[in-house]
N, C-alpha and C positions, 0 to 999 in steps of 0.2 A: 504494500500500500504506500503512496506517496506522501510526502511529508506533508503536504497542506488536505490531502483526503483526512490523514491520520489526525490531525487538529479539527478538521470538522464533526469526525465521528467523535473523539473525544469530548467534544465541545457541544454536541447532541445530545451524548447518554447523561451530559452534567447540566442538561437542561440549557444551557447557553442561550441567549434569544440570539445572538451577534453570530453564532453557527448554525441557528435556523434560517437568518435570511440569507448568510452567507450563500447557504444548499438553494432557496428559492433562488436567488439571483441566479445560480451556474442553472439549475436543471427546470426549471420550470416551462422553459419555451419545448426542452424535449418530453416532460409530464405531459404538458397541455397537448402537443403534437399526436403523440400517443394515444390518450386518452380521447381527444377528437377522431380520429380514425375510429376509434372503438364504438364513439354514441353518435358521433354524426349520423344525423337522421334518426336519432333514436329517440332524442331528448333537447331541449331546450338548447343555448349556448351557459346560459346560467347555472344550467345543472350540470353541464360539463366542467366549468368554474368552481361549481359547489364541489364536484368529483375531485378537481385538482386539490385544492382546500385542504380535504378530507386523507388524500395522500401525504402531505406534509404534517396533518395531525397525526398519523398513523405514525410516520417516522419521528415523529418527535415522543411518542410514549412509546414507543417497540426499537429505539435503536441497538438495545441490549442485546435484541435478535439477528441482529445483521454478523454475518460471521466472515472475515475479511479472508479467509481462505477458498470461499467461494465463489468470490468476483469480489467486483467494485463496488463502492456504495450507490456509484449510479444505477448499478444495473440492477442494484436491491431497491432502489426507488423507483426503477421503471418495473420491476417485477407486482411491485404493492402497487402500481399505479394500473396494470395490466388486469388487477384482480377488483379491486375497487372498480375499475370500469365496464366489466365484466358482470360486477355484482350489480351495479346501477341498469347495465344492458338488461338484465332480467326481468327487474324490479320494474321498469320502464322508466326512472327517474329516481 
């Protein structure tokens, strides 16, 4: 893991708000990307916004679950983001 990953996840699991926006700033354009591909046409823009939201909540109470031998943290926020959108596709919003 890369020394500024490693400062963010650390800076996650200790609640950090300054490593939460940090993570919004770098990934959010590829959540929402993602995450639009998934509900586009399914649900509002808003609740694909709500969807985005709810991924960055999930990492900020579950970052103790991300296990850095498994990938990147991005790919663990595109994995939670992949599942959240998934779950909303169901749900219909």
């Amino acid at each position: 893991m890369e020394k500024s990953e490693e400062w963010l996840v650390r800076g996650m699991s200790k609640q950090n708000p300054a490593a939460l926006e940090a993570i919004m700033d770098l990934y959010a354009s590829n959540i929402y990307g993602l995450v639009h591909r998934i509900l586009q046409g399914v649900v509002s823009r808003e609740d694909i916004e709500e969807c985005v939201s709810d991924v960055f909540a999930a990492a900020w109470n579950r970052t103790e679950e991300y296990e850095p031998r498994r990938g990147s943290y991005k790919t663990w926020l595109l994995i939670l983001a992949k599942y959240k959108a998934l779950d909303g596709e169901r749900s219909g919003g």
